[in-house]
ROMAR-273198 format. One record per residue: residue number from 0; residue in three letters; x, y, z of N, C-alpha, C in turn. Coordinates in pm, 1 decimal, decimal comma. Layout:
N
  seq  type       n.X       n.Y       n.Z      ca.X      ca.Y      ca.Z       c.X       c.Y       c.Z
  NUM   ALA         X         Y         Z         X         Y         Z         X         Y         Z
...
REM end
This chain:
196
  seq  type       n.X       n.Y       n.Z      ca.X      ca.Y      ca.Z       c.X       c.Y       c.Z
    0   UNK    3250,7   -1441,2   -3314,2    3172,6   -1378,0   -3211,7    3033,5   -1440,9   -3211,5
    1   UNK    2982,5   -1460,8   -3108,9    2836,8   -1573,8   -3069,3    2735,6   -1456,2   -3020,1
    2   UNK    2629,0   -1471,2   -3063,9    2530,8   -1410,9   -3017,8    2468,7   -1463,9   -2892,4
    3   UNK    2432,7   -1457,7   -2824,7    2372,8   -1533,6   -2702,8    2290,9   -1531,5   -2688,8
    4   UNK    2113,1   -1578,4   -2681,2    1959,3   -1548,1   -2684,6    1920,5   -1519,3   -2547,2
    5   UNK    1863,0   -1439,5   -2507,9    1814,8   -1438,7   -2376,1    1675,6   -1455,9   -2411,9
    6   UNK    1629,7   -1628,0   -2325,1    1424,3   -1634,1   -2305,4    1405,3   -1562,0   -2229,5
    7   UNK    1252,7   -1497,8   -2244,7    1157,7   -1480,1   -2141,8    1176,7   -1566,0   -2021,8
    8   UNK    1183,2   -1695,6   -2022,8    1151,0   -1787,8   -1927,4    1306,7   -1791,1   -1864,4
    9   UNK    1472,8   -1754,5   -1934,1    1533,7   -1775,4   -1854,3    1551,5   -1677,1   -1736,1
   10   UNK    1500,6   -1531,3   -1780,6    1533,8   -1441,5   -1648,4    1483,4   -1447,0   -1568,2
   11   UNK    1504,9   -1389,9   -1463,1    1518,8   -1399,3   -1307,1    1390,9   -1396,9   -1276,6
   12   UNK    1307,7   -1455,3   -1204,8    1150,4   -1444,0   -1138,3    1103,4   -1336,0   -1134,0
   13   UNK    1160,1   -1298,6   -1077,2    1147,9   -1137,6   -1004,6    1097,5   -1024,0   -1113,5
   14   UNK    1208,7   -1043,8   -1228,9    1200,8    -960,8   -1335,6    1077,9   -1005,3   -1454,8
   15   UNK    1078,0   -1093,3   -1424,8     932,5   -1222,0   -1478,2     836,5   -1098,4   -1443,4
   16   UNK     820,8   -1121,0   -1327,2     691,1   -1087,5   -1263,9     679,9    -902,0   -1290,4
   17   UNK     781,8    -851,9   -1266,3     807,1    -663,8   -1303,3     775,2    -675,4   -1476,9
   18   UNK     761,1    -747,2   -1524,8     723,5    -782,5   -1686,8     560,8    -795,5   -1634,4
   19   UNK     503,0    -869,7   -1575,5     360,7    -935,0   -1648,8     317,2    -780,1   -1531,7
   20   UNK     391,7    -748,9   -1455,6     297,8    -628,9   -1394,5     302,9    -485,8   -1499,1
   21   UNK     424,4    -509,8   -1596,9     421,8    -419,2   -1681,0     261,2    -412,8   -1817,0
   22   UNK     240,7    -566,7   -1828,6     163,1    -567,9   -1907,0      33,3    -617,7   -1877,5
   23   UNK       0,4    -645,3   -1749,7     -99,3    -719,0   -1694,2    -223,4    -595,0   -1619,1
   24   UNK    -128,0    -502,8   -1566,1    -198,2    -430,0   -1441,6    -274,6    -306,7   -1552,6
   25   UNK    -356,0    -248,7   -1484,5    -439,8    -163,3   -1558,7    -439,1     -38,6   -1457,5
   26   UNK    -448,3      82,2   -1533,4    -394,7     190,7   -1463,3    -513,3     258,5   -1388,7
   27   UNK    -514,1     271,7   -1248,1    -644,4     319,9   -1159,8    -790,6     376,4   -1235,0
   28   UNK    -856,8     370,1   -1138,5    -991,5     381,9   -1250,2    -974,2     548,8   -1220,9
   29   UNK   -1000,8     602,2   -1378,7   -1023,5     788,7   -1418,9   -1152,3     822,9   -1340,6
   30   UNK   -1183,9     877,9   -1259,1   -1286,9     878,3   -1168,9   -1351,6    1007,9   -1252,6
   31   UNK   -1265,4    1093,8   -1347,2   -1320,8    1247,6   -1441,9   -1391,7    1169,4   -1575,3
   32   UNK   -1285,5    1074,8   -1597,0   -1374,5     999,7   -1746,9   -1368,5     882,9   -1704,8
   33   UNK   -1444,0     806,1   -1703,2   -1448,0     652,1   -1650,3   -1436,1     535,0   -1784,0
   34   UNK   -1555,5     653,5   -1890,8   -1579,9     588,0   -2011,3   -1453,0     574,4   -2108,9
   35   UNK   -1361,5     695,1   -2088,2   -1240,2     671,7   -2205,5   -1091,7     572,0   -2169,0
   36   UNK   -1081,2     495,8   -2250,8   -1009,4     347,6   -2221,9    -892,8     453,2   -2264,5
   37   UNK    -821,7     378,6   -2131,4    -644,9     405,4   -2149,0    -582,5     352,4   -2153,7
   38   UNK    -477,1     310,5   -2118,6    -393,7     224,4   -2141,5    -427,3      72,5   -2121,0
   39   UNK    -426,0      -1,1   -2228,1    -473,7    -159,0   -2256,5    -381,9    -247,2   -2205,0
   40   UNK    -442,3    -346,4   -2130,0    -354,8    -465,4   -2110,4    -351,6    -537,5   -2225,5
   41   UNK    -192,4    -670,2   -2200,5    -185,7    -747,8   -2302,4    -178,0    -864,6   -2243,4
   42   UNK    -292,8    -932,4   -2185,7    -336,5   -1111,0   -2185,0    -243,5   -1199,7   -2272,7
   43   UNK    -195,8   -1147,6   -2351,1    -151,7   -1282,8   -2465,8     -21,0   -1349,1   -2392,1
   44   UNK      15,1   -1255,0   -2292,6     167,2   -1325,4   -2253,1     141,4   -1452,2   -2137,5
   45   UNK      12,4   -1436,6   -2150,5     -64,1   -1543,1   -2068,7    -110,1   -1723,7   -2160,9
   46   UNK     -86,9   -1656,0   -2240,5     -90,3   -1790,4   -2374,2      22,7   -1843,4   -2418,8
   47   UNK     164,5   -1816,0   -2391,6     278,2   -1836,1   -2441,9     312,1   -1931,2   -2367,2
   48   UNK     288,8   -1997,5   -2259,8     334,1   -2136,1   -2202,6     257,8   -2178,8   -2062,8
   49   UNK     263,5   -2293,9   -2051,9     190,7   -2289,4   -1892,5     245,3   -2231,0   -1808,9
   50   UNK     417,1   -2212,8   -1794,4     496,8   -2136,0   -1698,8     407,7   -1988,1   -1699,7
   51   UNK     432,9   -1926,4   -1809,6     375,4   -1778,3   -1807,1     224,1   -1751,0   -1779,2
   52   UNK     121,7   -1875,7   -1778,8      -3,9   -1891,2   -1754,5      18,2   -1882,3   -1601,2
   53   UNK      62,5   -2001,2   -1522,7      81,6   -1964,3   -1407,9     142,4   -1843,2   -1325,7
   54   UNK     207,6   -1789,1   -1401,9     271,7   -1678,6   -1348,1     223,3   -1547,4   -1348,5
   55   UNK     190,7   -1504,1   -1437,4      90,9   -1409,9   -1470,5     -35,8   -1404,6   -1455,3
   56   UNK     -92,7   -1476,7   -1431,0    -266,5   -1539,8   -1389,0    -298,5   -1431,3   -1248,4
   57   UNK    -232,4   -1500,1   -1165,4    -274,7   -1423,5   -1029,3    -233,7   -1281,7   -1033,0
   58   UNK    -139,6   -1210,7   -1133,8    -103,7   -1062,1   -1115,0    -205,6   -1029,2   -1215,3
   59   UNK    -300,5   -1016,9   -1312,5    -398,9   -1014,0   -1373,8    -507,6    -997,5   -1296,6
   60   UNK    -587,6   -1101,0   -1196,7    -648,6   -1118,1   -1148,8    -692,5   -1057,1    -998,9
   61   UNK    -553,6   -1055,7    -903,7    -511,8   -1021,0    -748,1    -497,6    -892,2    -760,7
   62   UNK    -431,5    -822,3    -897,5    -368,1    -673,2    -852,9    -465,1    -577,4    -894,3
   63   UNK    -566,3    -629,7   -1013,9    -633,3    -552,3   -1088,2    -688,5    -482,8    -987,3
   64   UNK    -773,2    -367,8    -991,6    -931,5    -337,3    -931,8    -998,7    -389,2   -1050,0
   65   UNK   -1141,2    -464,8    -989,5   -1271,9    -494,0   -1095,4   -1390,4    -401,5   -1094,4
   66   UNK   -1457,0    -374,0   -1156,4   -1579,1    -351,7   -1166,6   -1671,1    -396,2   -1129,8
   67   UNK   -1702,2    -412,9   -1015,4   -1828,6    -503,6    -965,6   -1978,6    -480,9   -1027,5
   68   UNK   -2032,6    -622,3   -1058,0   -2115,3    -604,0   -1149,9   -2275,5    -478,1   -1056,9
   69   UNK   -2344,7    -454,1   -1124,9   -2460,1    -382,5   -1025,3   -2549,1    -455,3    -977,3
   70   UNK   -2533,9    -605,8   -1034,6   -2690,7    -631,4    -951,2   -2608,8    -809,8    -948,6
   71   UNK   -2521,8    -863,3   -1016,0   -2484,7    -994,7   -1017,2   -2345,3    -948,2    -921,7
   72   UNK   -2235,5    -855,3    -858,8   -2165,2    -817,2    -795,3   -2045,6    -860,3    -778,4
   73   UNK   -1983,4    -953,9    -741,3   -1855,4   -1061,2    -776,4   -1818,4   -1113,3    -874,4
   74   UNK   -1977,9   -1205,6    -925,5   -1985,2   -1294,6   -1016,4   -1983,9   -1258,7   -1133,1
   75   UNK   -1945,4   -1100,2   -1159,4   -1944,4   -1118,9   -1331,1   -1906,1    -945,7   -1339,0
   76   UNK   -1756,6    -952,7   -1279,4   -1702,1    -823,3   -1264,7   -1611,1    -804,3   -1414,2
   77   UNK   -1608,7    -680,7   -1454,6   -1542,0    -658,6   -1548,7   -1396,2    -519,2   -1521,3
   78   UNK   -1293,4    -587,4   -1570,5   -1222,1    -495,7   -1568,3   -1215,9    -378,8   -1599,6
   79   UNK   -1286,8    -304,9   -1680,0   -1332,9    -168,7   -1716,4   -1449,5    -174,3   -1793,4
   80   UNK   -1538,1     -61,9   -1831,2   -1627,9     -83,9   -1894,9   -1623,2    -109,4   -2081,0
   81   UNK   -1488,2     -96,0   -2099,3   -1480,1    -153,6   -2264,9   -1428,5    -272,7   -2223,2
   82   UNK   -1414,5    -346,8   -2124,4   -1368,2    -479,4   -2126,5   -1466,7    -578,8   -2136,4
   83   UNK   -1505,2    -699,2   -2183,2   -1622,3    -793,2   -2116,8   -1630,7    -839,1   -1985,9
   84   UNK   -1688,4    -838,7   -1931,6   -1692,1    -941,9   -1792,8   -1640,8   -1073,8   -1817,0
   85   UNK   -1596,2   -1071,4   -1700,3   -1491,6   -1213,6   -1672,5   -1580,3   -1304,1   -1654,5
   86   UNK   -1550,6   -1411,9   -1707,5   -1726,4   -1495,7   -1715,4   -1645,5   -1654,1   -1654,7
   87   UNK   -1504,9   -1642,7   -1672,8   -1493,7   -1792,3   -1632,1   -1453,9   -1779,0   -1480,0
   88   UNK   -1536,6   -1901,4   -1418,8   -1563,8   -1943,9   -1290,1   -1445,9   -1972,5   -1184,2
   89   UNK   -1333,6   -2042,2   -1252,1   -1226,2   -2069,4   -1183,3   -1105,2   -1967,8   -1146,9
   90   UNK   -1167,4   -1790,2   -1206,0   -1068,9   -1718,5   -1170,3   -1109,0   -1645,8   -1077,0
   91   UNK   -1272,4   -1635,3   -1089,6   -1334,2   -1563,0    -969,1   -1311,5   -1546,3    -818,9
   92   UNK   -1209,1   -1634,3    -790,2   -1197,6   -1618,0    -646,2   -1043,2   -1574,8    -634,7
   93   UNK    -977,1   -1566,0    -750,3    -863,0   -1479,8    -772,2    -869,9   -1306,1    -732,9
   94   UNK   -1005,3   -1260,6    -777,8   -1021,0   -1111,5    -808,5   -1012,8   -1127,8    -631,0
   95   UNK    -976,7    -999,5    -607,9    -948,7    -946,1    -496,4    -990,2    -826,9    -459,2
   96   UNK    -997,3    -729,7    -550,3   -1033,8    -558,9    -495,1   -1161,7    -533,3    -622,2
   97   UNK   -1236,3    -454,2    -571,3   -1320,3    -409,5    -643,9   -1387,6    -247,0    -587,1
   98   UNK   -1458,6    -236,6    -730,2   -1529,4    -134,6    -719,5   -1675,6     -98,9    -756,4
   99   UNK   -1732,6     -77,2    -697,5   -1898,0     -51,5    -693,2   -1915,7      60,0    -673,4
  100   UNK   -2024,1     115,3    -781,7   -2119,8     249,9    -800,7   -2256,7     205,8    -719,6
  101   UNK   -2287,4     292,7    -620,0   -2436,1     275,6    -564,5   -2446,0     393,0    -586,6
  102   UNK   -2591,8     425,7    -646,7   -2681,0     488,2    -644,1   -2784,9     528,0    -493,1
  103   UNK   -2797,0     641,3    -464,2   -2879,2     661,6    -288,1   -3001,0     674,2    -323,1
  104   UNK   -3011,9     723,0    -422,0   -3212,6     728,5    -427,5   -3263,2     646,1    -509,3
  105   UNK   -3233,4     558,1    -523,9   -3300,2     409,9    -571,0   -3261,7     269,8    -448,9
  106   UNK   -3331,8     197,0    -451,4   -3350,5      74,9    -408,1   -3211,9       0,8    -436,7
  107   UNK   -3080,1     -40,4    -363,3   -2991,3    -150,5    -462,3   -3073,6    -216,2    -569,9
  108   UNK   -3008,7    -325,4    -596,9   -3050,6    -458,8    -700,8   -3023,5    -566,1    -589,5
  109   UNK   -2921,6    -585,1    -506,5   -2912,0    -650,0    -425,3   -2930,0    -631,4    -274,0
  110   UNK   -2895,8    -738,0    -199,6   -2944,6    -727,3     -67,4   -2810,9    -735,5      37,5
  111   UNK   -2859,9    -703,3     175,8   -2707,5    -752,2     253,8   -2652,9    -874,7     253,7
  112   UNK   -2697,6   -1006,3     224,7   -2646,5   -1082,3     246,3   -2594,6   -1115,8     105,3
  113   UNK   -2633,4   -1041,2      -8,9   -2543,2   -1097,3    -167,9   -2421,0    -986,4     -93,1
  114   UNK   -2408,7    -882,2     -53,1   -2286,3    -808,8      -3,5   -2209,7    -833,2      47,9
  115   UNK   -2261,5    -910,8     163,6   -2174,4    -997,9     277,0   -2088,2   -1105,2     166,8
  116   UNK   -2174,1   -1170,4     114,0   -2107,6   -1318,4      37,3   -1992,2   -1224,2     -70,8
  117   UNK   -2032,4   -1148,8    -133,3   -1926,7   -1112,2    -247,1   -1817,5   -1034,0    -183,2
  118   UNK   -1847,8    -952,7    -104,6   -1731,8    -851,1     -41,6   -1654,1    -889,6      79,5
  119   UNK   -1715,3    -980,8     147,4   -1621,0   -1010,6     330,8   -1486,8   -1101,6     258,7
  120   UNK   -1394,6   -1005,7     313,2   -1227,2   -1098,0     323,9   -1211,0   -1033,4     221,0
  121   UNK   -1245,5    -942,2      89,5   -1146,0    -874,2      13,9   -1036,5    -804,9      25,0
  122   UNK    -914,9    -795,0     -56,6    -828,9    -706,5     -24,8    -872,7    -555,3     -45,1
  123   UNK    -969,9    -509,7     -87,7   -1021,1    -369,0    -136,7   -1097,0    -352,1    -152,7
  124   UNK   -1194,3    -275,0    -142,6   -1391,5    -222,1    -162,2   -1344,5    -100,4    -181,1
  125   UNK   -1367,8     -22,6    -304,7   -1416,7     132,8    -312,8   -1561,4     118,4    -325,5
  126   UNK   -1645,5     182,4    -291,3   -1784,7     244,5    -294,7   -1785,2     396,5    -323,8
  127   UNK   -1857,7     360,9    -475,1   -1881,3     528,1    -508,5   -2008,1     549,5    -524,0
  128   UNK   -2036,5     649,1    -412,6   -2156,0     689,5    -397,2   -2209,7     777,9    -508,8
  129   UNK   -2354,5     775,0    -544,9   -2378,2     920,9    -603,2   -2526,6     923,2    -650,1
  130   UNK   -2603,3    1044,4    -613,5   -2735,8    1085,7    -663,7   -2806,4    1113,1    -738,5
  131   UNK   -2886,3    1128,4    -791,8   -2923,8    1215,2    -956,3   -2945,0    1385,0    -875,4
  132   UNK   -2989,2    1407,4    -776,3   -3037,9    1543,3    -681,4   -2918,6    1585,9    -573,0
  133   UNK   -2802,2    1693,3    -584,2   -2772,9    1719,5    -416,2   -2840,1    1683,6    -296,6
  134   UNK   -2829,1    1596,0    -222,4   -2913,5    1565,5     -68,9   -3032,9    1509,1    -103,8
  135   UNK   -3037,8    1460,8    -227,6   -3150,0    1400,8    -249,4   -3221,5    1277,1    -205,1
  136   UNK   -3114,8    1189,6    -136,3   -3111,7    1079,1     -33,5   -3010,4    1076,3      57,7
  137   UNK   -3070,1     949,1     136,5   -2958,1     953,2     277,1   -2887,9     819,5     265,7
  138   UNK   -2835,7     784,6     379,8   -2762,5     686,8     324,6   -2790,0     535,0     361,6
  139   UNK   -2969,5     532,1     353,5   -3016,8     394,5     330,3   -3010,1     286,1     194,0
  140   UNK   -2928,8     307,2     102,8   -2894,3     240,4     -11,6   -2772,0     166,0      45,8
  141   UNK   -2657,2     230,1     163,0   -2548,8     163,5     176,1   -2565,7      79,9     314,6
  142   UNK   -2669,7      76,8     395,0   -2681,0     -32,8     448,1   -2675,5    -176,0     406,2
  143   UNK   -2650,3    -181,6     305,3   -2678,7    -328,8     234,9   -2438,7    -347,7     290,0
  144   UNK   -2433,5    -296,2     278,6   -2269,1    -286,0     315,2   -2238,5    -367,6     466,5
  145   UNK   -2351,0    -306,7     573,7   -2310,9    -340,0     692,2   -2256,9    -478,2     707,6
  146   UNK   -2327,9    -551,5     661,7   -2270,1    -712,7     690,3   -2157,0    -744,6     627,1
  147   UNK   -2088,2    -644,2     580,8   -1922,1    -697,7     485,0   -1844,3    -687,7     598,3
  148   UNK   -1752,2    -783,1     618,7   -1651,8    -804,2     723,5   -1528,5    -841,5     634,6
  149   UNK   -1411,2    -772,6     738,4   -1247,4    -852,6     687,3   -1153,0    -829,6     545,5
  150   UNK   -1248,2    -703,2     560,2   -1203,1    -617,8     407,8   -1108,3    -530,1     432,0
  151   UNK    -939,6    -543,7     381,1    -863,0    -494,6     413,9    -847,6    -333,6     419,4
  152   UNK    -852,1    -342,0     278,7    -887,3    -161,4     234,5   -1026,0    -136,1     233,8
  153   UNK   -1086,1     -55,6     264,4   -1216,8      -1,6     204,0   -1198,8     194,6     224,4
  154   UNK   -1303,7     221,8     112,0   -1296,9     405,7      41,4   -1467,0     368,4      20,0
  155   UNK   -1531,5     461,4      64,8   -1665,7     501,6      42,0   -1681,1     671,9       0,2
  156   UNK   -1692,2     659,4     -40,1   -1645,9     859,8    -157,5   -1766,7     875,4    -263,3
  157   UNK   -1787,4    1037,1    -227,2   -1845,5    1050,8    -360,4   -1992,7    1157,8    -271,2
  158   UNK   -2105,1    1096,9    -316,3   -2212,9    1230,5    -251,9   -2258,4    1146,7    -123,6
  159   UNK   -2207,9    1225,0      -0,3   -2165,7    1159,7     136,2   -2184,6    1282,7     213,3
  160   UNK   -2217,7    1409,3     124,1   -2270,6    1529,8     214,7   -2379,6    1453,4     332,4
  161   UNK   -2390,1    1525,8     432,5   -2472,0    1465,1     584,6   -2456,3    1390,9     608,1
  162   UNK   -2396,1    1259,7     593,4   -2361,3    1138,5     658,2   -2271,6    1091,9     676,2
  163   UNK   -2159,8    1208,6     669,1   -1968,3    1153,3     684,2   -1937,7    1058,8     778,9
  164   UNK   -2026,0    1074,2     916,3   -2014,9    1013,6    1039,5   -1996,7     864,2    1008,8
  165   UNK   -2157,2     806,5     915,0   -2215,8     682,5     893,1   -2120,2     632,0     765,6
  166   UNK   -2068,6     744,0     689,2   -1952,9     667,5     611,6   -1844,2     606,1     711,1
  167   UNK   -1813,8     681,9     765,6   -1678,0     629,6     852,0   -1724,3     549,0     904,5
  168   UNK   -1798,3     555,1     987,6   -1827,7     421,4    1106,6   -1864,9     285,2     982,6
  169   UNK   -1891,6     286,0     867,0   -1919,2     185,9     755,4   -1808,7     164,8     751,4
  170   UNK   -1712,6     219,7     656,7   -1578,0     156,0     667,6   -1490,2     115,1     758,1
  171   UNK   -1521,6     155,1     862,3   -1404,5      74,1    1009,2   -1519,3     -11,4     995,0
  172   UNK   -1633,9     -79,2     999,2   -1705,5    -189,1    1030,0   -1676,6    -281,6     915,5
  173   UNK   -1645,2    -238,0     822,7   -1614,4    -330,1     677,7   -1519,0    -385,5     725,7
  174   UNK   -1411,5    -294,1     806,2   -1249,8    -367,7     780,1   -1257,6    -470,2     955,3
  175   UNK   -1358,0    -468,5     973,8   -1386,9    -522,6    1117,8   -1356,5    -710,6    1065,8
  176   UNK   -1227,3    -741,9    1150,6   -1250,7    -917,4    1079,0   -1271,6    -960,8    1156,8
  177   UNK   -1416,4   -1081,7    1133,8   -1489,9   -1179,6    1229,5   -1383,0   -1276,1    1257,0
  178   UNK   -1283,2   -1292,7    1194,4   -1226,6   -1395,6    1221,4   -1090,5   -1420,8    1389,6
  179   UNK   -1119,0   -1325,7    1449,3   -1084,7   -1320,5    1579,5    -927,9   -1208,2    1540,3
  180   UNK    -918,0   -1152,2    1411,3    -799,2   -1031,4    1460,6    -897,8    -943,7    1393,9
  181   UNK    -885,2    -849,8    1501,1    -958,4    -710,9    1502,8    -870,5    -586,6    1439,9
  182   UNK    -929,4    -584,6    1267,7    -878,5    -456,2    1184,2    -882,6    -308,4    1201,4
  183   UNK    -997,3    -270,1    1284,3   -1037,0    -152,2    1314,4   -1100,0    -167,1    1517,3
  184   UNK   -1047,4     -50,8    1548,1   -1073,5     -10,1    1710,3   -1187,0      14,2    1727,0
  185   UNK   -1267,7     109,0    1621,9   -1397,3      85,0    1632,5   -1556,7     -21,9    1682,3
  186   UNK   -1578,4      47,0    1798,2   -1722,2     -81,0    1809,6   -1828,1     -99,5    1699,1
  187   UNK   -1846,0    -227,8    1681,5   -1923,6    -245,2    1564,8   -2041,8    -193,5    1676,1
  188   UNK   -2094,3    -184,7    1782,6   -2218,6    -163,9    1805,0   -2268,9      11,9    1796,2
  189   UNK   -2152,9      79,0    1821,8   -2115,3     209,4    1804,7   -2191,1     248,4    1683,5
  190   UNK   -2306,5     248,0    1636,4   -2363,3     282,3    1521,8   -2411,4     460,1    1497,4
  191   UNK   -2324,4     535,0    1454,3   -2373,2     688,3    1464,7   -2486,9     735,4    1412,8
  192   UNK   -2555,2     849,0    1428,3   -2668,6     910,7    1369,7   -2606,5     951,7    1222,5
  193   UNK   -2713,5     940,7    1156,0   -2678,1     990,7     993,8   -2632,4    1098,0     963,9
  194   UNK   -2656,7    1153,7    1092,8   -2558,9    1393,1    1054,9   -2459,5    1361,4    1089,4
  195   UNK   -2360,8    1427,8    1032,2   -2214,2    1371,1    1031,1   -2178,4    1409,5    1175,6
REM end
């Protein structure tokens, strides 16, 4: 009687890939605890051959949500906050969805046009809003947003009391693509008053 070995590398693609999403993907961000790490990815199956480098690379990278940095924003997103930031250059245009904390009663760190450059054409933008005061600001911190175009998904959530209107009309303008197919029915000139 023969034992028979089954590789990693001989099964089916498909099942390849239902593997590196088993060990690659990281489970939605805990929006109650943000700080307590849950379930860990395992990178290493990314070191076991160039086949599995290539293969696993983009489901690592494409499926994750990132952490967008607060003031550097694209360029040095980290997968959770016990993770390091992703520091090498050639995967950066892999990441695809992200997520950003703005603060309303402070000044960003950045401006509309670092927004425009890091966020237009993503597959995903969450924006989580939030104050140190109830109503303690309005929602001149998320103008820096307006110039993001062609963003498939976008979620703006969080302390959005009085300005539900200017959230919404933000996100149909996010998912607005310059590139001649129109994501949202919404007029970009259609700009609402800040009371919802």
């Amino acid at each position: 009687m023969s034992s028979s070995k089954c590789h990693f590398l001989d099964l089916p693609l498909e099942i390849r890939l239902d593997i590196y999403a088993h060990l690659l993907l990281h489970p939605p961000i805990d929006k109650l605890n943000p700080n307590r790490p849950a379930a860990r990815i395992h990178p290493a199956i990314l070191t076991a051959s160039r086949q599995t480098h290539a293969e696993g690379t983009p489901v690592l990278y494409s499926k994750n949500m990132f952490l967008a940095h607060a003031t550097l924003l694209a360029s040095f997103p980290r997968l959770r906050l016990w993770y390091p930031p992703v520091r090498e250059r050639s995967v950066l245009p892999q990441i695809r969805r992200f997520h950003i904390r703005v603060r309303l009663d402070c000044d960003p760190a950045f401006d509309a046009s670092a927004a425009a450059a890091a966020f237009s054409g993503v597959d995903e933008l969450v924006v989580e809003v939030w104050q140190a005061m109830f109503q303690g600001a309005d929602h001149g911190a998320l103008q820096v947003f307006e110039g993001v175009r062609g963003v498939r998904d976008v979620k703006v959530y969080g302390s959005i009391t009085g300005f539900e209107g200017y959230v919404r009309w933000l996100e149909d303008v996010m998912r607005y693509d310059t590139g001649g197919g129109e994501r949202t029915s919404l007029a970009e000139t259609r700009r609402p008053s800040p009371i919802a």
